[in-house]
C-alpha positions in Angstrom: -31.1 31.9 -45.0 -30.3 35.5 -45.4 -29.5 39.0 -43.2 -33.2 40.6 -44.9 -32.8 44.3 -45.6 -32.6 47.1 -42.7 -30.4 44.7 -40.5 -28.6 44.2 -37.9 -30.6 46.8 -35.8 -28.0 48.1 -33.8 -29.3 50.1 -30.4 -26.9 51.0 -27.2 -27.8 52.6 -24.2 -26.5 53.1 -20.3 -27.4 49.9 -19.8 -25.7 47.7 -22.6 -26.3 47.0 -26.3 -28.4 45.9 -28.3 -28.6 44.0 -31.5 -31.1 42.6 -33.7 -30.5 40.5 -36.6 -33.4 39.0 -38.7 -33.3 36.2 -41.6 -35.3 35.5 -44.0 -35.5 32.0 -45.6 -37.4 28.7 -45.9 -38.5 28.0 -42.5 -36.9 24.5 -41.9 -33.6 26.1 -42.8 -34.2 29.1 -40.6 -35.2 26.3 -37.5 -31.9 24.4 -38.2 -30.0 26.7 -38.1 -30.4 29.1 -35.5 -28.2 29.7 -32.3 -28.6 28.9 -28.8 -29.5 31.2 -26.2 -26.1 33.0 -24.7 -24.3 31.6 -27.9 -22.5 33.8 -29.5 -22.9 34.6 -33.5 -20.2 34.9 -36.2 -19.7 38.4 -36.8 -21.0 39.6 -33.0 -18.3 37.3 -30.5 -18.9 39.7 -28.0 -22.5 39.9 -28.0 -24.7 36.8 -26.7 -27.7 35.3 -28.2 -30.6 36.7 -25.5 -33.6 35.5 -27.7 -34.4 33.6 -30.7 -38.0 33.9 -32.5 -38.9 31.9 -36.0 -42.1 32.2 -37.6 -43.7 30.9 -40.9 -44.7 33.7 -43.0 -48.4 32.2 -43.8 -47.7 29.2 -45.7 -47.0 26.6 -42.9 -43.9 24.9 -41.9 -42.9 23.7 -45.5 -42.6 27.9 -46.5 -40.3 30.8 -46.0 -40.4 32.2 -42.7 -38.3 34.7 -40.5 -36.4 34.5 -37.6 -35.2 36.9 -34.9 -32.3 36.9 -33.4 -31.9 39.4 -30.3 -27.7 39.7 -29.0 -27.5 41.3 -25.9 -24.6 42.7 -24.1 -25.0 44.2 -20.7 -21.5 44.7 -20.1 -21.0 42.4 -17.7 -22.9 43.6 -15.1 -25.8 40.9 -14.7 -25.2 38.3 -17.4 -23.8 35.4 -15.9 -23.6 32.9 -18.9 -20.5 30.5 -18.3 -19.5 30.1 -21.8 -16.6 27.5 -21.2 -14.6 26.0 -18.4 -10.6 24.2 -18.6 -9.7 23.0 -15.2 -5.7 21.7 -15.9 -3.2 20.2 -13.6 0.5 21.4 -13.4 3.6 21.1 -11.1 5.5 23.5 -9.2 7.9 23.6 -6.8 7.8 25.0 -3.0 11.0 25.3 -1.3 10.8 24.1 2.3 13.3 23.7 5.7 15.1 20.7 5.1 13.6 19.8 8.9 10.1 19.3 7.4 11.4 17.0 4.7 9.6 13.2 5.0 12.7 11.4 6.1 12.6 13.3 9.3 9.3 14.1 9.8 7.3 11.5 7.5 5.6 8.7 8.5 6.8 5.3 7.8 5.2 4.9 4.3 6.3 8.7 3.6 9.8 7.8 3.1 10.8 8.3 7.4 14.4 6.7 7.9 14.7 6.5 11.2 12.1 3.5 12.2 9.0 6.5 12.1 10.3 8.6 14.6 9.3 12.4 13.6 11.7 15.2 14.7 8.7 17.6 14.8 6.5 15.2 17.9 9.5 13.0 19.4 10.5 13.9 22.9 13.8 12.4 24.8 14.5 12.2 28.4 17.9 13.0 28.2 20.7 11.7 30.6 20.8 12.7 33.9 17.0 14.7 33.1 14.2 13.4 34.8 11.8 14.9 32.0 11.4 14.5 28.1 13.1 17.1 26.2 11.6 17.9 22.7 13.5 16.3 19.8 13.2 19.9 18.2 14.8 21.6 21.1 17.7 19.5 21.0 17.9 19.8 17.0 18.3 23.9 17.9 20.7 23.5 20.5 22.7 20.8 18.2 23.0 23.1 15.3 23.6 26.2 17.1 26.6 24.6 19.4 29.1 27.3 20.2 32.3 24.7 19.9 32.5 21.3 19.1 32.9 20.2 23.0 29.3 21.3 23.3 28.2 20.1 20.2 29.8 16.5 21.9 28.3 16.5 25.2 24.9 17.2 23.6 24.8 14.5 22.0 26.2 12.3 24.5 23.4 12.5 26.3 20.8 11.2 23.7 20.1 7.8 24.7 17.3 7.2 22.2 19.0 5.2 19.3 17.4 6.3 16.3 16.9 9.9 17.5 20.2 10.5 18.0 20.6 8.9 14.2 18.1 11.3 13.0 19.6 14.5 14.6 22.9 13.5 13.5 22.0 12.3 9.8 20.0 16.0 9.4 23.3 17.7 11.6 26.0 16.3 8.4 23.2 17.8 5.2 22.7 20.7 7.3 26.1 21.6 8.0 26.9 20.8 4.5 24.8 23.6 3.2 21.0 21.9 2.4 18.9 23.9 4.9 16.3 23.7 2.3 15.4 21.4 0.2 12.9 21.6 -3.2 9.4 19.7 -2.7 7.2 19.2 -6.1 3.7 20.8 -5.5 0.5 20.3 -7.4 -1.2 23.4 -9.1 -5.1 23.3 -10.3 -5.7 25.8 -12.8 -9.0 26.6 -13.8 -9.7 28.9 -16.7 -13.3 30.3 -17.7 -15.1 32.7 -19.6 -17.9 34.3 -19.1 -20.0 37.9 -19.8 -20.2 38.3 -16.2 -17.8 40.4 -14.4 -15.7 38.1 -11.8 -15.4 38.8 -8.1 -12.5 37.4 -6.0 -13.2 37.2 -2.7 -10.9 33.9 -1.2 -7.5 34.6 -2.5 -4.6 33.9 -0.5 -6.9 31.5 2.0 -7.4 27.5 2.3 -9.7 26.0 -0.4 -10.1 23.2 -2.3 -11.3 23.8 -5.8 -14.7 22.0 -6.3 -15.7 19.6 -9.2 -11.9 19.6 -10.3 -11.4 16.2 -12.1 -7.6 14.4 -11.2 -7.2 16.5 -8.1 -4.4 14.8 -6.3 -5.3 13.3 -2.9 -3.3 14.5 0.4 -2.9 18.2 -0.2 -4.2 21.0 1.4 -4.9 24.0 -1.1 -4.3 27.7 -1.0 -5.7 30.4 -3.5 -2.8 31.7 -5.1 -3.9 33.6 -8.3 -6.5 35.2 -9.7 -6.2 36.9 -12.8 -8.9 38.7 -15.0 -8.8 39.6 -18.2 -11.6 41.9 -20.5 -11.3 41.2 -24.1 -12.3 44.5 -25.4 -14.4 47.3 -24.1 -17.6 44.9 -24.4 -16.1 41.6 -24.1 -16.1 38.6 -22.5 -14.2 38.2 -19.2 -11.5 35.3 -18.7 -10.6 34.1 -15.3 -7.7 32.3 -14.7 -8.2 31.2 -11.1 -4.8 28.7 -9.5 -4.6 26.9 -6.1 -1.5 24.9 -5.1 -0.8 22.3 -3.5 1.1 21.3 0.0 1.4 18.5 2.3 0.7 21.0 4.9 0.1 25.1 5.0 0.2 27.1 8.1 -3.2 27.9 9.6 -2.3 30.5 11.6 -0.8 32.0 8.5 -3.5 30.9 6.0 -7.2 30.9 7.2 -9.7 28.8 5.4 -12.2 31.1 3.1 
């Protein structure tokens, strides 16, 4: 199987390039071994295989024959060939208001401490109220107590046992300093390649990656990068496309795409 004489036929217009490469060779050798359609050759990587053509030269199958090989690069602007795909799973790390962690506002099988009630949806009917006062509120007013009298009658008036465990359990890591606390968060990072030119149109919105393999349960999933990379003036685009991971992300803040 050899390059014949005259080849490759090089041709390049507005449009893309072109480039023709023909063999010569016995014919079963040339059928083996030529390429797929939107494969890419040895010697052309950025160039993809657009058509193939083998043909005996008049003495049947069992003869020499040719065959054709057409690359074509339009660079980028119609080809759409998805030459590979890596979807990979990594860890990172959100920081978060030490309010939100699970132990105050998990339920029971999320790690809560304080028999499942939630500091973001409990309400308390304080004494001497006669309505419910929202856990939360009292959490602001306990933490922002001008003196320690205050701080004393506040709390006084929680009848609600594990509330008032809650408030004060969050009250001593708070005043120690942890008003934040670290919470481990998925990442799905998919990387492709391709001749096409990629368009990003959902970044920074709510969206789960499809047909991603191992995608953790539980999460909801913001677009948080998309990078795109040319190799070369006529090369082939990678996209490196990451969503990550939270328990919750504000909707208000984050709307889906």
């Amino acid at each position: 199987m050899h390059l014949q004489p005259g080849y490759p036929d090089y041709t390049a217009n507005a449009a893309g390039e072109t480039i023709v490469l023909v063999y010569g060779g016995p014919y079963k050798v040339l059928m083996s071994g030529k390429p797929s359609v939107s494969q890419v050759v040895a010697g052309y990587p950025y160039t993809p295989v657009a058509t193939v053509n083998a043909k005996p030269l008049g003495a049947g199958v069992d003869g020499p024959g040719t065959l054709t090989i057409t690359l074509q690069q339009d660079n980028g602007s119609t080809s759409s060939a998805l030459l590979d795909q890596t979807d990979e799973l990594d860890w990172t790390e959100l920081t978060r208001a030490i309010e939100l962690h699970p132990r105050y506002n998990g339920t029971a099988g999320q790690g809560n401490a304080f028999g499942g009630t939630r500091l973001s949806t409990a309400a308390v009917i304080l004494s001497g109220d006669s309505s419910a006062t929202p856990l939360t509120s009292i959490w602001d007013q306990l933490k922002e107590a001008a003196s320690i009298a205050t701080r004393n009658a506040l709390v006084a008036r929680i009848p609600d046992s594990s509330s008032k465990t809650l408030v004060l359990d969050l009250e001593v890591k708070f005043k120690a300093g942890t008003t934040n606390y670290v919470a481990p968060a998925p990442v799905a990072r998919r990387t492709t390649r391709s001749f096409l030119k990629p368009t990003n149109v959902t970044q920074g919105k709510l969206e789960t990656p499809s047909a991603f393999a191992g995608l953790p349960a539980g999460y909801m999933w913001l677009k948080t990068a998309d990078r795109s990379l040319r190799q070369g003036k006529r090369g082939k685009w990678e996209r490196v496309q990451e969503w990550t991971g939270a328990t919750i992300w504000d909707t208000d803040l984050y709307p889906s795409a």
